[in-house]
Structure formats: C-alpha cells, structure tokens
C-alpha positions in Angstrom: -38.4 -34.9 2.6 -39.7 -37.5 5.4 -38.0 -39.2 7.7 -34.7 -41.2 7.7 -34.7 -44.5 9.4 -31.5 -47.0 10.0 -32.4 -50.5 9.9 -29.8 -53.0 11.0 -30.4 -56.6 9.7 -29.3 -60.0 11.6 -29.4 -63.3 11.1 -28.3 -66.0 13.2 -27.2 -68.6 10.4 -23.8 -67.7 9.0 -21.3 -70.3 7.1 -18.6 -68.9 8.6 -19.7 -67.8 12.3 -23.2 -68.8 13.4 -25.1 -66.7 16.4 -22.3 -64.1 14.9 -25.3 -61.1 16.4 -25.4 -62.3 19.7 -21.2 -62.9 20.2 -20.0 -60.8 23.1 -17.2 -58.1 22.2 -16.0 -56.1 24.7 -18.7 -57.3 27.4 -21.5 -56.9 24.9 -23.5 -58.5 22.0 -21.7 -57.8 18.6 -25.3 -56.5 17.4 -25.8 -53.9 20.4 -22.1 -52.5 19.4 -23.7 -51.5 15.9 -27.0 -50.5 17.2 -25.1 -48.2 19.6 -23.2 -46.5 16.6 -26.3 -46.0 14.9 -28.3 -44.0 17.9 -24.7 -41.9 17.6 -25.9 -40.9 14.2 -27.6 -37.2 14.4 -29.3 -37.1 11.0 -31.4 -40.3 11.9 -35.5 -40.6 12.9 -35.3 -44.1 14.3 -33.3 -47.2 13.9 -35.0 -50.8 14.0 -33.3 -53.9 14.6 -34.7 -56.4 11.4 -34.0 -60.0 12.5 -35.9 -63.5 11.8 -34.4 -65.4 14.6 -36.2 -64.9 18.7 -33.1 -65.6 20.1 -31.7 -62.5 18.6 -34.9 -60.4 19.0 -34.9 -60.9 22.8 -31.5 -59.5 23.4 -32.3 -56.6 21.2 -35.4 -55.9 23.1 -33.7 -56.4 26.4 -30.9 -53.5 25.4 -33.6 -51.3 24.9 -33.8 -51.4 20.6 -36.7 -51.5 18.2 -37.3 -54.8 16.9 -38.9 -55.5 13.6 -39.4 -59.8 13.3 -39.3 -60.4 9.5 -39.7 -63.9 7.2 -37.2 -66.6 7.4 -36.7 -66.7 3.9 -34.8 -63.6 3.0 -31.6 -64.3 1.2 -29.9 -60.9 1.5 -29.8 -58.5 4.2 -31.6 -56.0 1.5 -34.7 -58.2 1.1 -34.7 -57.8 5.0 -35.0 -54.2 4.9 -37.2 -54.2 2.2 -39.8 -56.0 4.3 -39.3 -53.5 7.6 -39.3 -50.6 4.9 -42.6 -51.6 3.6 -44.4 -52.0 7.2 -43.0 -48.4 7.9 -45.4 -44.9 7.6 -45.6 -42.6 4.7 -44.1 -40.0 6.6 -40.8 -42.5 5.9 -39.0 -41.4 2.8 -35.4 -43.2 3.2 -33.8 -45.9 4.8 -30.4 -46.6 5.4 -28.8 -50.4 5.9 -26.5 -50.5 8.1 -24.9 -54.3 8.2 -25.0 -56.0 11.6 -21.5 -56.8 11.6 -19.8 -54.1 11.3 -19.9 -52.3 15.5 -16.7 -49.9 14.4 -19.1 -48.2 11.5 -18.8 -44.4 12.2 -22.1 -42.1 13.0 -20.9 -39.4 11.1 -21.0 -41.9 8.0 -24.1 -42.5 8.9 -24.8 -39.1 8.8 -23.3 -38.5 5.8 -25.1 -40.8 3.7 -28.2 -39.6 5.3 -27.0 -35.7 4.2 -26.6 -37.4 0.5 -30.2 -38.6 0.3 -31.5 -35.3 1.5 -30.1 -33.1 -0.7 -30.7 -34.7 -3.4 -34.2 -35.5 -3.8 -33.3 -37.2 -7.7 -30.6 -39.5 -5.3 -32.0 -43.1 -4.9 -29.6 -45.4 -3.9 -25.8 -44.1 -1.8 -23.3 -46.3 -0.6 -19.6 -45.1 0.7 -16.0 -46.6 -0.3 -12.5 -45.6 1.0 -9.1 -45.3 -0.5 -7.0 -48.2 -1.3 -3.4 -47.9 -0.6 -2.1 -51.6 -0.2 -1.1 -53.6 -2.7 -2.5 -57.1 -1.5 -5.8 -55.6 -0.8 -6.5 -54.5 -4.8 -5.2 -57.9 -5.7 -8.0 -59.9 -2.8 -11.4 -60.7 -4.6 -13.0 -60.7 -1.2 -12.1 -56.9 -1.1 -14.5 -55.6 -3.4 -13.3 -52.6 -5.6 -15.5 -49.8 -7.1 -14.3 -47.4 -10.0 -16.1 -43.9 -10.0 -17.2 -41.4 -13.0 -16.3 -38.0 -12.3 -19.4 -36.6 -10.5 -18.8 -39.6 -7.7 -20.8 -42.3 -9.2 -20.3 -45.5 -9.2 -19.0 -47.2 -12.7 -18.5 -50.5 -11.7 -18.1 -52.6 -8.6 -15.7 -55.9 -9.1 -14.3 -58.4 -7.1 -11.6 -58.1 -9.6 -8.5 -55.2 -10.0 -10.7 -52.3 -11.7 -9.0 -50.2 -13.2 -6.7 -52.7 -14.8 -3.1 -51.9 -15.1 -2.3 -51.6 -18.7 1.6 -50.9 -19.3 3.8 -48.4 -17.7 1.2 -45.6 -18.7 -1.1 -46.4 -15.9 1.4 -46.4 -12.8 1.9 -42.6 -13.7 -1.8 -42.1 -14.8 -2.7 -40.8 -11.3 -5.5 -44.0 -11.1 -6.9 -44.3 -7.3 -7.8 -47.8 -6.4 -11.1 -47.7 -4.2 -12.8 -50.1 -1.9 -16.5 -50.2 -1.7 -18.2 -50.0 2.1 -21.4 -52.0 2.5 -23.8 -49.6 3.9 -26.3 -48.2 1.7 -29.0 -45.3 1.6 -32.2 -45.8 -0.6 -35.1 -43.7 -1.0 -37.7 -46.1 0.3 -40.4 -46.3 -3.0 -36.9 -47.8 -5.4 -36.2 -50.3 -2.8 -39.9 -51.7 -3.0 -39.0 -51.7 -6.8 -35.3 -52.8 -6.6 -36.3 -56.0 -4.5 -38.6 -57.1 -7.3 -36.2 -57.1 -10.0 -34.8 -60.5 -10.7 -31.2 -60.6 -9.9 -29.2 -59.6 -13.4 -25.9 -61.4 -15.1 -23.5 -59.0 -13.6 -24.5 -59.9 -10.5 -24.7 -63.2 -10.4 -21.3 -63.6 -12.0 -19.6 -61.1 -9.2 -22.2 -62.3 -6.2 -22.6 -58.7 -6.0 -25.9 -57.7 -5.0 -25.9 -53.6 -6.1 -24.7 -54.6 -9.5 -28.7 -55.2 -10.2 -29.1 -51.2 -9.9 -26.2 -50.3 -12.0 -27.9 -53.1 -14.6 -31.3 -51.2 -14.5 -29.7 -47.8 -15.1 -30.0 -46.8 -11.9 -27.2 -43.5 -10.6 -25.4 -45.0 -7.4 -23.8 -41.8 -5.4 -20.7 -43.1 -3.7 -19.4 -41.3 -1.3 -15.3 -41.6 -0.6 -14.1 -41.4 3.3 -10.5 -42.2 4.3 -12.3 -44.1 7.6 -12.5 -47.8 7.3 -15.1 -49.7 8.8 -14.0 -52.9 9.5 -16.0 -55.9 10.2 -16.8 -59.3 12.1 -16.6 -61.7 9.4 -14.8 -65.0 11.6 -14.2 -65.4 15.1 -10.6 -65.0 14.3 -11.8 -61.2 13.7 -13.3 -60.7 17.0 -9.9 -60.3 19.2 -8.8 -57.5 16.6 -12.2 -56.2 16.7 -12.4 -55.9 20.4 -9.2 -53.9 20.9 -10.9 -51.6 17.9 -14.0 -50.8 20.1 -12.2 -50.4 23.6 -10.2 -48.0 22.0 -13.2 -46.0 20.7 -12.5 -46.4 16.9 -14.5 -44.2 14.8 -16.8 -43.4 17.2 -16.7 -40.0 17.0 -14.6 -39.6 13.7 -15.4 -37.1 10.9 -15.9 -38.7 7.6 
C-alpha cells in the first residue's frame, strides 16, 4: 500500500456563486476552511489544492497549501483530480476528493475513507452517505439518495425516492432512507481508467457522475456516518455556514 493523498478541487466559475473558493467565512477564504479540515485528517500523506484559476492559486499558496494548476477545460471536479493524480509518484497508490465547498467536512471521515481503501486492497472507489430522517429531504431531487446491498455497497444512487414506497408493507418494512456524501476514495490506476470512460445513460439521465462506475460493474464501498457535512452551495448558505464553523462543527467528531 503507498501513499494516501487528499486533493481538493476549485474552480472559480460557478452558476450559482462565482469566486465561491475565495469567499471569506469566518475571517477566512471558504477554500482554506476545507484545506484546514483536511491537514486535521491523520491517515493522510499530503493534500494538494487542484485549481485552474491564479487568482485562486495565490491565496492557496499564501496560506501555506500545495498547489497543483491544472487545464481549464475540466468539466467535473473528478477530471480535476484525475489530472493532479496522474502528475503524482508511484509511491501514490490512492487519492481521496475532497469537494472545495464543503469547510465543515470532518477529518475523521477523512480518515475513514482512507482506513476503507487500505484494508481493502480489492476496494477501488469509496464514498460516505448518512441517514435520512426528514421527510422533505427523501422527497428533494437535489438531495441525492443511495440504496445499499447488504455488505455496504452501493445499489443505486437517484435523485429520486429509492427505495419507493410500495403500499402499507413498506412503512413497516424497516427501509432506511440514505443520503449520499460527495467525497470519494479511488485507488489511483481506476481513476486514470474511470476518467476515460465515456459518460453512460444512467448518468446522464440523473447528472450523476459515479453512476459511470456502477455502469461498468465497478463495487462502490459506501460508508454510513450519522455526521452531515453540509455545504456552500449559494451565498444564502454562507451565514448558516459561518455560525457552523465558529462553533467548531465536526471538527473533531468521530464518524
């Protein structure tokens, strides 16, 4: 087993919030927040910074982080990491993407994802999901649901209810409703492959990018935590945020 690296990729164009990276929370840049979680992460050898944009580079740099400049023309934040992961030494067997807008993840996810991918040396692609408990939440496609076999891999990931209620059987059927967390482990040779595959019908239909994997056959571990990361998606989120992170949310939780 080599070593473990987090990459955490940024972009500066965003529909929703542009310079989102660089937006101060709590008297810092959103992207230095996350960085910081990640150096709280024990099981990891390094964590780089993947970005296409200077603007974003130089305030990384002047924090103190790894920076890895990558092409413009990346369409997901996978694609980013694929590039870094490719420039990276043999002695690199993993990687773990860790999304830039999301400062309250926890290290010991982190670490737990990293634990995944090094006992299992069959393992090549992890992700995390928590419990769902509210109602409006199982119902909202933006909250995107995963069902999971019995040895904790992943089924099926929808934007859609999955499992579907069926009758008054399934309210006493015991189902748990699960919500999938977008960080991701991957042994580093699949990525390379992964990347190259064209993206498959079930993804395109869901616009959901780790549907490709399940397409190609490929085992997705997921692992289930009852900590929620949550995440800068508007500036609306940032106030709610802020409170989140002067509070110390998750930064030292077990997972």
């Amino acid at each position: 087993m080599g070593k473990i690296i987090g990459i955490i990729p940024a972009r500066w164009s965003s529909t929703r919030f542009p310079g989102k990276p660089l937006e101060s929370i709590a008297g810092k840049p959103l992207i230095q927040h996350v960085w910081q979680r990640c150096l709280g992460a024990s099981k990891l050898d390094g964590v780089i910074v993947a970005t296409d944009d200077m603007r974003i580079a130089e305030t990384a740099f002047g924090f103190g982080a790894e920076v890895a400049i990558t092409a413009s023309r990346h369409q997901s934040g996978t694609d980013r990491i694929a590039q870094v992961a490719a420039r990276l030494g043999r002695d690199v067997s993993h990687v773990i993407n860790i999304q830039g807008d999301e400062p309250t993840i926890a290290p010991a996810l982190i670490d737990r994802l990293a634990s995944a991918l090094k006992r299992d040396r069959n393992l090549r692609m992890v992700t995390a999901a928590t419990i769902l408990r509210d109602p409006a939440e199982i119902q909202n496609p933006n909250c995107v649901k995963v069902v999971l076999a019995k040895d904790g891999s992943a089924l099926y990931f929808s934007r859609s209810v999955i499992p579907h209620p069926s009758g008054v059987a399934a309210a006493s059927s015991g189902v748990v409703y699960h919500r999938h967390q977008g960080i991701y482990g991957y042994e580093r040779r699949f990525l390379a492959q992964y990347v190259r595959w064209k993206p498959t019908p079930y993804e395109q239909a869901e616009r959901l990018e780790q549907l490709r994997a399940l397409e190609h056959g490929v085992r997705i571990r997921v692992l289930v935590t009852e900590y929620l990361s949550l995440g800068v998606d508007t500036p609306e989120d940032v106030p709610r945020v802020e409170e989140l992170l002067l509070a110390g949310y998750g930064s030292d939780v077990l997972v």
